[in-house]
Biopython code that builds the backbone (N, CA, C, O; Angstrom):
import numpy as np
from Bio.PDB.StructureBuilder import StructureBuilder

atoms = [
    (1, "UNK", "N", (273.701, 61.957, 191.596)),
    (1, "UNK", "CA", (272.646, 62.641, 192.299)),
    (1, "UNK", "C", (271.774, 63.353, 191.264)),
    (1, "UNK", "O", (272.167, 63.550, 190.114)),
    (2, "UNK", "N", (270.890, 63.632, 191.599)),
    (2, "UNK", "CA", (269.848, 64.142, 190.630)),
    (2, "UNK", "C", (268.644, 64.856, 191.482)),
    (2, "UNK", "O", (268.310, 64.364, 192.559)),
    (3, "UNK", "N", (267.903, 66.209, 190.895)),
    (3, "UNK", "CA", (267.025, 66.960, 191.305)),
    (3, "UNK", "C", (265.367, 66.854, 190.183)),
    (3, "UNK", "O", (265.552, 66.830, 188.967)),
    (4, "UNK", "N", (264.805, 66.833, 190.385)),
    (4, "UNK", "CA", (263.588, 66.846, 189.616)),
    (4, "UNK", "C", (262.339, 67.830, 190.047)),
    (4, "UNK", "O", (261.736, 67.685, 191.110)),
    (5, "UNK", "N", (262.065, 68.745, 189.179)),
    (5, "UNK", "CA", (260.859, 69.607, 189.507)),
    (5, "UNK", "C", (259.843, 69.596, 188.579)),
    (5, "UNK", "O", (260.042, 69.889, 187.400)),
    (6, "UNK", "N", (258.794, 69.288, 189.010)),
    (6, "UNK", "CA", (257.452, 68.969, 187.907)),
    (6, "UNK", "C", (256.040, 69.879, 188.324)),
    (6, "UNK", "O", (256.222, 70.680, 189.241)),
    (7, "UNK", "N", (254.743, 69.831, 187.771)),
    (7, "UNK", "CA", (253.521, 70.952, 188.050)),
    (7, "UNK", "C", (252.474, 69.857, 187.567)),
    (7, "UNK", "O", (252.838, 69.209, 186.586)),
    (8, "UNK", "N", (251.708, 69.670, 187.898)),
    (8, "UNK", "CA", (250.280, 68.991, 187.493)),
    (8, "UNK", "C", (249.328, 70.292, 187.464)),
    (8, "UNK", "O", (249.584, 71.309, 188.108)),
    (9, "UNK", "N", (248.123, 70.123, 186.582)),
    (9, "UNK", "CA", (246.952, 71.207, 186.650)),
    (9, "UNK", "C", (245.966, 69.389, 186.584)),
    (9, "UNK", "O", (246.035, 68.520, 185.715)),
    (10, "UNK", "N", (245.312, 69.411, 187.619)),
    (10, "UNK", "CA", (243.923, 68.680, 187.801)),
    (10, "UNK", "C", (242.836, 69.067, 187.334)),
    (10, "UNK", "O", (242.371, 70.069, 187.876)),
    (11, "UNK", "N", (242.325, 68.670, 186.600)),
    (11, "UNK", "CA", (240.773, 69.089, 186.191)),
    (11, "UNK", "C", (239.589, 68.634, 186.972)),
    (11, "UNK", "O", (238.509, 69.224, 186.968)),
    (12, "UNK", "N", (239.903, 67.347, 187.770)),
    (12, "UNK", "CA", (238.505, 66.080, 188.269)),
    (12, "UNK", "C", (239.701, 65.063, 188.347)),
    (12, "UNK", "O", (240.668, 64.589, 187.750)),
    (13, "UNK", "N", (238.685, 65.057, 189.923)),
    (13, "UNK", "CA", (239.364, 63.943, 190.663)),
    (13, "UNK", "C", (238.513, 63.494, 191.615)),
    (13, "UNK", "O", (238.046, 64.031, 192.619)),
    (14, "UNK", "N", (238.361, 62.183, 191.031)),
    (14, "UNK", "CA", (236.864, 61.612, 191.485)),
    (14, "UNK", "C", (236.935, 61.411, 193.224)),
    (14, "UNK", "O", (235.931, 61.404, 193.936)),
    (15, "UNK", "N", (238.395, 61.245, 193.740)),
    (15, "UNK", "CA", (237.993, 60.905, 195.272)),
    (15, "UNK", "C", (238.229, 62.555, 195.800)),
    (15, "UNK", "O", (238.189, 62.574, 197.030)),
    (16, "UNK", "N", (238.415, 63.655, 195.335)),
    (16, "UNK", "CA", (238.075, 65.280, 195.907)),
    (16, "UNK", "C", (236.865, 65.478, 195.653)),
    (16, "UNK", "O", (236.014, 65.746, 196.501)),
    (17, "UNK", "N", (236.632, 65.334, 194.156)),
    (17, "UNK", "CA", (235.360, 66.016, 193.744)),
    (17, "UNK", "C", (234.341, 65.611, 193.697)),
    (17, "UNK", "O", (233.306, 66.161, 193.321)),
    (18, "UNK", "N", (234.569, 64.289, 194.189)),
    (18, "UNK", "CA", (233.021, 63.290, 194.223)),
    (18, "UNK", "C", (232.489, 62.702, 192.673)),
    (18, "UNK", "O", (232.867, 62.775, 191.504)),
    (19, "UNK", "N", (231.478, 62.138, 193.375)),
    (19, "UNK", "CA", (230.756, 61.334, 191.876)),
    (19, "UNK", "C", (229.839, 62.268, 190.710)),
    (19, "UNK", "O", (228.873, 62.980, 190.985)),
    (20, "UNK", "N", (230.360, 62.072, 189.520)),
    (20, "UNK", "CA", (229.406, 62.935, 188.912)),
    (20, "UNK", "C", (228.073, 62.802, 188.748)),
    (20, "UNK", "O", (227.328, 63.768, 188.586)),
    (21, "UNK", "N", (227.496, 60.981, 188.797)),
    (21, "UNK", "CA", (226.301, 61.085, 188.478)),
    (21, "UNK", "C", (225.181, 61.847, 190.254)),
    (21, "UNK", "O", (224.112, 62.454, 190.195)),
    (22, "UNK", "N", (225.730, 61.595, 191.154)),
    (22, "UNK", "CA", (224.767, 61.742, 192.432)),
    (22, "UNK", "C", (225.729, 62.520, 193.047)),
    (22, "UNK", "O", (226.939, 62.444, 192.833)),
    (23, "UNK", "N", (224.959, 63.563, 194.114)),
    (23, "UNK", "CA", (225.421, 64.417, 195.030)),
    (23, "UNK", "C", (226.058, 63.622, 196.074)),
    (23, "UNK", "O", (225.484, 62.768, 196.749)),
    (24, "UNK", "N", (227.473, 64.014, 196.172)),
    (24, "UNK", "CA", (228.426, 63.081, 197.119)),
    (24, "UNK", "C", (229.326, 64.101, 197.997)),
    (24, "UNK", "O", (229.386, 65.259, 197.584)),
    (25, "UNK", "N", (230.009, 63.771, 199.138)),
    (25, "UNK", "CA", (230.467, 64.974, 199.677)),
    (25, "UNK", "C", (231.454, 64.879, 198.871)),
    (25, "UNK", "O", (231.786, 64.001, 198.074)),
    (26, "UNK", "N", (232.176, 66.519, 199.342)),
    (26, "UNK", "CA", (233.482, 66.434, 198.396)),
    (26, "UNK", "C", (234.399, 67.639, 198.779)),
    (26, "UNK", "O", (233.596, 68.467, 199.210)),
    (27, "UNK", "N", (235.674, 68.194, 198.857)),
    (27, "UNK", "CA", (236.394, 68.852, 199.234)),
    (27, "UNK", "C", (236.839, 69.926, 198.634)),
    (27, "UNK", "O", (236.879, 69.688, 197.427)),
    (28, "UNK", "N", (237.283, 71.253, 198.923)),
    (28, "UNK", "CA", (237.820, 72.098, 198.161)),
    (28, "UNK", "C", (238.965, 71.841, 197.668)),
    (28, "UNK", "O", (239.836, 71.687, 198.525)),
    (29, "UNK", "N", (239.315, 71.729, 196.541)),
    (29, "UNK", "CA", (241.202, 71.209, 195.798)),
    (29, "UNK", "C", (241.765, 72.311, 195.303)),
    (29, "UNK", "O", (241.014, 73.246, 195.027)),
    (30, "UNK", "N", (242.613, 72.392, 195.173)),
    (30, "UNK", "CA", (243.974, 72.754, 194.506)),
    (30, "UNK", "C", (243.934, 72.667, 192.904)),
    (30, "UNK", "O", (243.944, 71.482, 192.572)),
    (31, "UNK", "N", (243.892, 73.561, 191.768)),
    (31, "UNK", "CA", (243.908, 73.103, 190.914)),
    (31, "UNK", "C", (245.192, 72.537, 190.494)),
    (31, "UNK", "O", (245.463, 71.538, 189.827)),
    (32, "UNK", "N", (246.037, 73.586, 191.151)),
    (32, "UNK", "CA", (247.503, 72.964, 190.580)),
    (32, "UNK", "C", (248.215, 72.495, 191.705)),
    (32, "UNK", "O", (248.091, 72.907, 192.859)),
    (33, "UNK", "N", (249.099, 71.455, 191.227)),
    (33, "UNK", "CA", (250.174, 70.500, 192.185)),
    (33, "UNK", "C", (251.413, 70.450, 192.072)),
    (33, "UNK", "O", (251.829, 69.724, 191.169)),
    (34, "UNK", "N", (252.270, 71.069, 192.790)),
    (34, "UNK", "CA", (253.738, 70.922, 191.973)),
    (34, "UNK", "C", (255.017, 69.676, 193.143)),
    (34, "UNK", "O", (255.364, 69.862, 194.309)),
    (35, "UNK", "N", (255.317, 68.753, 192.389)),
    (35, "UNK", "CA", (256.431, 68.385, 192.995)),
    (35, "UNK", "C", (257.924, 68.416, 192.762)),
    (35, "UNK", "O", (258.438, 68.965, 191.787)),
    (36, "UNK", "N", (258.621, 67.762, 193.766)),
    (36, "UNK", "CA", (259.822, 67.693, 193.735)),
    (36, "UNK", "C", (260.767, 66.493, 194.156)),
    (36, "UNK", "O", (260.663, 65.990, 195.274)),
    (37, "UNK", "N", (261.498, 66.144, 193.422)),
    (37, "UNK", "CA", (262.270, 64.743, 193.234)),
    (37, "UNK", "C", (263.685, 65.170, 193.552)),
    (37, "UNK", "O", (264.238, 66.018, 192.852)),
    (38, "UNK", "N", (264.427, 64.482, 194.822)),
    (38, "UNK", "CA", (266.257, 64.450, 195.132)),
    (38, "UNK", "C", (265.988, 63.327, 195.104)),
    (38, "UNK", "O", (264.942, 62.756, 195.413)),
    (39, "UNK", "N", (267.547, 62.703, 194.480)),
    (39, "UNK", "CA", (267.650, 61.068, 194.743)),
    (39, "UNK", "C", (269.488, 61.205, 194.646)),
    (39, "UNK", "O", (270.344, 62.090, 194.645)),
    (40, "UNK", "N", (269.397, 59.750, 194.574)),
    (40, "UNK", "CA", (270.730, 59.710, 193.884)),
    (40, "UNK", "C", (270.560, 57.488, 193.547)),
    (40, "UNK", "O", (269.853, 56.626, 194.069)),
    (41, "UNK", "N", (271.687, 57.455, 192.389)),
    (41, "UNK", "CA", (271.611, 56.519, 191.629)),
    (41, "UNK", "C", (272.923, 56.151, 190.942)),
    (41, "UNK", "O", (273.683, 56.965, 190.418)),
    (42, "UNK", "N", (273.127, 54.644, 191.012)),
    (42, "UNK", "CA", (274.258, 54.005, 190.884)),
    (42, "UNK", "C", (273.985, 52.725, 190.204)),
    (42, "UNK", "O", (272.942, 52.117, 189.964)),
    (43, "UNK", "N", (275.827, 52.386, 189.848)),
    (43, "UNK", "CA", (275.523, 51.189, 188.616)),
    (43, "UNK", "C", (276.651, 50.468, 189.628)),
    (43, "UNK", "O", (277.071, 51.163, 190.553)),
    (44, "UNK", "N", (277.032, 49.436, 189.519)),
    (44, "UNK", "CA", (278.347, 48.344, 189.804)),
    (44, "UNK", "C", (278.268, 47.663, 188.999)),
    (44, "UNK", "O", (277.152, 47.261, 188.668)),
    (45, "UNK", "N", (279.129, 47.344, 188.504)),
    (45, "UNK", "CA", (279.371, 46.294, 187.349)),
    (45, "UNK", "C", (280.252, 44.936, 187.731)),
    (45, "UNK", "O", (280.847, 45.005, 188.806)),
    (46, "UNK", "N", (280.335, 44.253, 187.304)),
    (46, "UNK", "CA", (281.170, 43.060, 187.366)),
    (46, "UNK", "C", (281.351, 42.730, 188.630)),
    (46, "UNK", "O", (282.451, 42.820, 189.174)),
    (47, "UNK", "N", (280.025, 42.214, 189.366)),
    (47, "UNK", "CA", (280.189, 42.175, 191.328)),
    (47, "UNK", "C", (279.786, 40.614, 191.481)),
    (47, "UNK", "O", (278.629, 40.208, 191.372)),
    (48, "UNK", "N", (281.096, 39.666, 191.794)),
    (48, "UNK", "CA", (280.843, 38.645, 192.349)),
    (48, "UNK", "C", (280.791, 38.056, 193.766)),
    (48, "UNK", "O", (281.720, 38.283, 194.542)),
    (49, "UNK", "N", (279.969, 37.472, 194.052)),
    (49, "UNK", "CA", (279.435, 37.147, 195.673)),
    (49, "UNK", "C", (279.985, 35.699, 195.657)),
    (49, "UNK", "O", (279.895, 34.852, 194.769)),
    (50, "UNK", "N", (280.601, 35.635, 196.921)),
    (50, "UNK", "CA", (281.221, 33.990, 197.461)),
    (50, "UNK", "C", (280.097, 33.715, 198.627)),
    (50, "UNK", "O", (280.100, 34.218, 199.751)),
    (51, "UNK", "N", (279.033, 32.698, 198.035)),
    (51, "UNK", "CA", (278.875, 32.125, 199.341)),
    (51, "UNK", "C", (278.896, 30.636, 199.579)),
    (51, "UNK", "O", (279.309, 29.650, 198.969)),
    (52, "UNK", "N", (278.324, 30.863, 200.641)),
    (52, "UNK", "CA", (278.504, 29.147, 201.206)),
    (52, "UNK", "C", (277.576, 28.486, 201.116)),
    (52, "UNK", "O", (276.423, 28.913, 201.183)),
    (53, "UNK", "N", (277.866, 27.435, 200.966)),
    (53, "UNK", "CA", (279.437, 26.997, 200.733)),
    (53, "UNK", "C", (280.278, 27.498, 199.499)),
    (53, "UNK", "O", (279.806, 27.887, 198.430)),
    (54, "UNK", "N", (281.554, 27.420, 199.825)),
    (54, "UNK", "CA", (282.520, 27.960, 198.564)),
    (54, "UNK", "C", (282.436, 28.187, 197.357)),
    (54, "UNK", "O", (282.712, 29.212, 196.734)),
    (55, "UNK", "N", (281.813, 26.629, 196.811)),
    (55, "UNK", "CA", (281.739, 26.588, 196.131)),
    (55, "UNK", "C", (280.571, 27.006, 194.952)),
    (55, "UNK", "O", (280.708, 26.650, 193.782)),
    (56, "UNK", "N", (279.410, 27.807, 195.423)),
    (56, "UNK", "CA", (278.246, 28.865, 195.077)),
    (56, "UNK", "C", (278.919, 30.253, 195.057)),
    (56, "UNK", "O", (279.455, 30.894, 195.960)),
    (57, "UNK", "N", (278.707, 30.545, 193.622)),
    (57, "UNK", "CA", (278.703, 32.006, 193.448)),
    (57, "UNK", "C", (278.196, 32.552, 192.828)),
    (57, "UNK", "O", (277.859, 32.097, 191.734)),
    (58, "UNK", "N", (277.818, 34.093, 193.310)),
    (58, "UNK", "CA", (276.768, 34.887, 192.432)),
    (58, "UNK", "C", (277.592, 35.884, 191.527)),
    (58, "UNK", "O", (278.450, 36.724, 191.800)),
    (59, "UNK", "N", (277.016, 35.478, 190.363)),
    (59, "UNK", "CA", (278.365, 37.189, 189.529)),
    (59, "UNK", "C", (276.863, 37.772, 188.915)),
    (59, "UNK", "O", (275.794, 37.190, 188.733)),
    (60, "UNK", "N", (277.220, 38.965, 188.719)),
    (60, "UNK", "CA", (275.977, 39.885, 188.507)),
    (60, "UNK", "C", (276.785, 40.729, 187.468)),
    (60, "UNK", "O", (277.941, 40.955, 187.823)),
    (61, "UNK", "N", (276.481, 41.144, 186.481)),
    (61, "UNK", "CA", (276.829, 41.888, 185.224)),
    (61, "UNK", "C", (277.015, 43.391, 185.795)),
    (61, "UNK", "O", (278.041, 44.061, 185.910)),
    (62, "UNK", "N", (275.781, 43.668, 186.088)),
    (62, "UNK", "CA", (275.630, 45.017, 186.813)),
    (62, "UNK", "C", (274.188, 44.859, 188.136)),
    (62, "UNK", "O", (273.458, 43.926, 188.471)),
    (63, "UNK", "N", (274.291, 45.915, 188.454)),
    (63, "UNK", "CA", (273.315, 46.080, 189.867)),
    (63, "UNK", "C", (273.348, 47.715, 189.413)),
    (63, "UNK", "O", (274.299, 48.456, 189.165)),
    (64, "UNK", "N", (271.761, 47.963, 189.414)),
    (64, "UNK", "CA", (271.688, 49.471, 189.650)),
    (64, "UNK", "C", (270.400, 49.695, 191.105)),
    (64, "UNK", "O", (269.565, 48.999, 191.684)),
    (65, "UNK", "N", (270.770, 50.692, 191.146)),
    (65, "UNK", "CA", (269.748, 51.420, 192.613)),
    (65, "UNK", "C", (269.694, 52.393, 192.270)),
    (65, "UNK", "O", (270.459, 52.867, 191.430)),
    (66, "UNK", "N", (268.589, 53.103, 192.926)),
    (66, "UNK", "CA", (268.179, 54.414, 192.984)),
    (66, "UNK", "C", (267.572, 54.852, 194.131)),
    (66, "UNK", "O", (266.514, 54.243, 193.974)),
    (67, "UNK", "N", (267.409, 55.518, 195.303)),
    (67, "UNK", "CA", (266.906, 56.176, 196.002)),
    (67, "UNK", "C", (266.508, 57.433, 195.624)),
    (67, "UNK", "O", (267.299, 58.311, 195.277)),
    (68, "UNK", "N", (264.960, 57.596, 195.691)),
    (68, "UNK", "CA", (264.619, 58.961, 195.717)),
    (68, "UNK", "C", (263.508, 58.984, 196.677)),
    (68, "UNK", "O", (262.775, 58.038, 196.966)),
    (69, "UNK", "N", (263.461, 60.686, 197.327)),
    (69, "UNK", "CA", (262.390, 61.305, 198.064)),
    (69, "UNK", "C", (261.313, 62.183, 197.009)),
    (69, "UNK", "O", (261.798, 63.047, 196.278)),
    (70, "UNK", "N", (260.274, 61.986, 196.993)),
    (70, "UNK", "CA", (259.213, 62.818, 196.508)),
    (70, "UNK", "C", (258.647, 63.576, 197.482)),
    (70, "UNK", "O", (258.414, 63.034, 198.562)),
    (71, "UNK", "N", (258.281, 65.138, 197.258)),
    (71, "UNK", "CA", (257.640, 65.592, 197.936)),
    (71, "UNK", "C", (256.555, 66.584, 196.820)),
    (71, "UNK", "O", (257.105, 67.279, 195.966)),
    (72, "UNK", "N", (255.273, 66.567, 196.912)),
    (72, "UNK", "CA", (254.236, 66.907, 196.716)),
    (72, "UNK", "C", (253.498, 68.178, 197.394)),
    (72, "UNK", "O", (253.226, 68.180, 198.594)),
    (73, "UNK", "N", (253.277, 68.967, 196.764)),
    (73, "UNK", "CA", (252.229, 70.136, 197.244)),
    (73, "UNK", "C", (250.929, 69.843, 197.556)),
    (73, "UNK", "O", (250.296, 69.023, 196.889)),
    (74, "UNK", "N", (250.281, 70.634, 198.843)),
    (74, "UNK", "CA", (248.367, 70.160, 198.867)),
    (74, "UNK", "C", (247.565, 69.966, 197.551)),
    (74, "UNK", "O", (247.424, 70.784, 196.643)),
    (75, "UNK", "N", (247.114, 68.819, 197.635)),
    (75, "UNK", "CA", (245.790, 68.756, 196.581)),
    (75, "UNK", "C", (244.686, 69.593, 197.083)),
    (75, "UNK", "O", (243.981, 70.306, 196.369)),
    (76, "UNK", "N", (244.568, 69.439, 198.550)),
    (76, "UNK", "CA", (243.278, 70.449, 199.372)),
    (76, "UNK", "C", (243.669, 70.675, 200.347)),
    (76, "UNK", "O", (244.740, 70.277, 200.804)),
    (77, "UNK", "N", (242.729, 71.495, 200.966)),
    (77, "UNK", "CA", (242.698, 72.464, 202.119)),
    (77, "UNK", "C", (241.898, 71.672, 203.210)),
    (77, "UNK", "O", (240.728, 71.293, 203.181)),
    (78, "UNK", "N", (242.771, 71.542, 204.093)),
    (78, "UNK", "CA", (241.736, 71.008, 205.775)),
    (78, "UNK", "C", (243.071, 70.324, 206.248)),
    (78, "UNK", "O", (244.160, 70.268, 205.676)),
    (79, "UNK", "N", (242.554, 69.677, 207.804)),
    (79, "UNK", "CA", (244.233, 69.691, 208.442)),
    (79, "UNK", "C", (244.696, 67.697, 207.595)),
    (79, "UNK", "O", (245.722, 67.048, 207.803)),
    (80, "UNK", "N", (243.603, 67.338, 206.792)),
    (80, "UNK", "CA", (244.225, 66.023, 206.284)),
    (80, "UNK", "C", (244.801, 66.221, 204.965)),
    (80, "UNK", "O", (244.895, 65.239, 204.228)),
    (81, "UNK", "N", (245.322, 67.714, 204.448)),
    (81, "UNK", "CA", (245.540, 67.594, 203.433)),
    (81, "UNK", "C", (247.102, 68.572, 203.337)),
    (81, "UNK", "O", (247.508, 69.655, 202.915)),
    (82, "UNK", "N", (247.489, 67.593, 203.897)),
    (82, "UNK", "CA", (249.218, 68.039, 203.813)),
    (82, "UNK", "C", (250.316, 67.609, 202.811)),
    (82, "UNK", "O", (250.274, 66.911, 201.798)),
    (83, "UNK", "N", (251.310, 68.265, 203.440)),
    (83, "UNK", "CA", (252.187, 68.108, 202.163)),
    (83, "UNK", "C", (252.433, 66.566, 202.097)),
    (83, "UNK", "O", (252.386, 65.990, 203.184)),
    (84, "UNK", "N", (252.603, 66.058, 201.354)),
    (84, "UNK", "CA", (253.332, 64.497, 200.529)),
    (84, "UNK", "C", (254.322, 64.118, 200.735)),
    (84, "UNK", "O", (255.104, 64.786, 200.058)),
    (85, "UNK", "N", (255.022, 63.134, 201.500)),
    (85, "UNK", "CA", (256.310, 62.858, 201.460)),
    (85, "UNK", "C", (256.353, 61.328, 201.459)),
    (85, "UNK", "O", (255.755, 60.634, 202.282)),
    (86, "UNK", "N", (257.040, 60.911, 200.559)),
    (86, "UNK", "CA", (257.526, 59.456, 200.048)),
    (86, "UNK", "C", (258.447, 59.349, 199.481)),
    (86, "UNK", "O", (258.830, 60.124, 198.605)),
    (87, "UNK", "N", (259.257, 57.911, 200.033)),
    (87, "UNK", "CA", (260.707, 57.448, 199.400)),
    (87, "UNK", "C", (260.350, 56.153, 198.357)),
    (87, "UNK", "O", (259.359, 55.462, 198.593)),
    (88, "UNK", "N", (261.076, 55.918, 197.385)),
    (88, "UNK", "CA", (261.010, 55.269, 196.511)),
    (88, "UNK", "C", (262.615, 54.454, 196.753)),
    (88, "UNK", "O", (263.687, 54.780, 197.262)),
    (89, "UNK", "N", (262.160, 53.452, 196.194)),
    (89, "UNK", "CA", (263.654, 52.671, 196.371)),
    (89, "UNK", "C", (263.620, 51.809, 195.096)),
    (89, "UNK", "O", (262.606, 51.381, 194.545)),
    (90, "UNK", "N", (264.764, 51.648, 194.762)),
    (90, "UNK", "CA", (264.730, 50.769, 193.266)),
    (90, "UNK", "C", (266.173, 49.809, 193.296)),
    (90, "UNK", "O", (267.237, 50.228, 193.750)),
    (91, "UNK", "N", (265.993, 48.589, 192.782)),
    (91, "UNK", "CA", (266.830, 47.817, 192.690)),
    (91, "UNK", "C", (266.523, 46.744, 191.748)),
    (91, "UNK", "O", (265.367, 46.336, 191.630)),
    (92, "UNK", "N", (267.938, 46.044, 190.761)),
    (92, "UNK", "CA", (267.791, 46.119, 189.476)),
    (92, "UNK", "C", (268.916, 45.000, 189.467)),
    (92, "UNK", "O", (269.616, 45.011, 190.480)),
    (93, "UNK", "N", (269.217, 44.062, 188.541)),
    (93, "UNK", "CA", (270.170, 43.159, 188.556)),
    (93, "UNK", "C", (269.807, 42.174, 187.417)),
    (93, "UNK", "O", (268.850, 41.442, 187.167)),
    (94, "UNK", "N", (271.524, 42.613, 186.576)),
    (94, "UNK", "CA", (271.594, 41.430, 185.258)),
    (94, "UNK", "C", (272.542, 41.047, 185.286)),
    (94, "UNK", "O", (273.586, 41.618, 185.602)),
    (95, "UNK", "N", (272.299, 39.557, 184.823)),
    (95, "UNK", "CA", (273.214, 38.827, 184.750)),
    (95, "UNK", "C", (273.432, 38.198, 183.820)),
    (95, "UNK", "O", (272.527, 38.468, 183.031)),
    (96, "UNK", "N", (274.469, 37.085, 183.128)),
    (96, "UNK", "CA", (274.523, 36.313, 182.642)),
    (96, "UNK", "C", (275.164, 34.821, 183.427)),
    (96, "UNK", "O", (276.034, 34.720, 184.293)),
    (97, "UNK", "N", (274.638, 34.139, 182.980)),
    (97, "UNK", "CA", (274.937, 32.750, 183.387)),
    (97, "UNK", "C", (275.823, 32.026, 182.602)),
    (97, "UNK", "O", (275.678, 31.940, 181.383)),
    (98, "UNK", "N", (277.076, 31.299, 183.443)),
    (98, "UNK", "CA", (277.943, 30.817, 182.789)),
    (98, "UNK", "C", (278.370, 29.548, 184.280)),
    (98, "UNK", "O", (278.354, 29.704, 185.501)),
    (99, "UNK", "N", (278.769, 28.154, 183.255)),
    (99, "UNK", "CA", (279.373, 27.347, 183.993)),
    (99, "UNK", "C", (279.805, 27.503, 185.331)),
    (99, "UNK", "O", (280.701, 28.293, 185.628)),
    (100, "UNK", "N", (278.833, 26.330, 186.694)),
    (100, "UNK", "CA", (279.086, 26.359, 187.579)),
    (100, "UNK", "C", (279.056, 27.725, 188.315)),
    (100, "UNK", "O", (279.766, 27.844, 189.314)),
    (101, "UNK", "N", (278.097, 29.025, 187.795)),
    (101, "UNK", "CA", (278.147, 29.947, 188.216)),
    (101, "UNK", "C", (276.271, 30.409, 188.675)),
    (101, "UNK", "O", (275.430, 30.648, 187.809)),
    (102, "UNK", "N", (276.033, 30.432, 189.929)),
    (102, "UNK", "CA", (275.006, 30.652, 190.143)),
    (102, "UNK", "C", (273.894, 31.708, 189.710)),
    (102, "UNK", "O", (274.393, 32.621, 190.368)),
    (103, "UNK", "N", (273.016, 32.179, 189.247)),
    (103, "UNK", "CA", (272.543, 33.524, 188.974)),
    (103, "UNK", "C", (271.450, 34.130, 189.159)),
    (103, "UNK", "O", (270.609, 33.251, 188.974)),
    (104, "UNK", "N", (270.799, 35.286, 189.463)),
    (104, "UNK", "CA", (269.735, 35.334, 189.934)),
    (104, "UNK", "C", (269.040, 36.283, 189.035)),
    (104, "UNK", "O", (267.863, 36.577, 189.239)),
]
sb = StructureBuilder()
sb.init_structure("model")
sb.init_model(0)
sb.init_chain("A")
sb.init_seg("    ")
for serial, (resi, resn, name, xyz) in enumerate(atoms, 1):
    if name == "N":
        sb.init_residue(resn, " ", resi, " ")
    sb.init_atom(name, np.array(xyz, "f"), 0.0, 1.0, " ", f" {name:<3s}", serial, name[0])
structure = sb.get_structure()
């Protein structure tokens, strides 16, 4: 399992602050942004799969994953500018290939 806490400072941000060369609408921002990362993350090693027919199999060296949630502070102010929430998912797989052994 794992926790992550991070801070951005924005200077310009062309879809808040609009275009620099011509007058464009544009929103009040946030200079600063802070997020936050829970996950958790795993390895398996040496994982062989029987399928069918019998005689197909998958061996995988290792398999890693990771699940994490991000959550994000307002960039701006108005009711479309809420907090951030997104999951990330990760999945990962090595192998080596050996005789009559399938691999992906």
């Amino acid at each position: 399992m794992f926790v992550g806490i991070g801070a951005q400072a924005v200077a310009y941000n062309l879809f808040l602050d609009g275009s620099l060369f011509h007058d464009t609408p544009r929103v009040s921002k946030r200079v600063g942004v802070a997020e936050l990362q829970v996950g958790v993350a795993g390895t398996l090693n040496d994982l062989t799969l029987r399928l069918l027919p019998e005689a197909v199999r998958l061996r995988l060296n290792s398999v890693r994953f990771g699940l994490t949630l991000i959550r994000r502070s307002r960039e701006f102010d108005g009711a479309a500018g809420k907090v951030e929430e997104f999951w990330s998912f990760s999945l990962t797989a090595a192998c080596r290939q050996q005789p009559a052994v399938f691999c992906i």
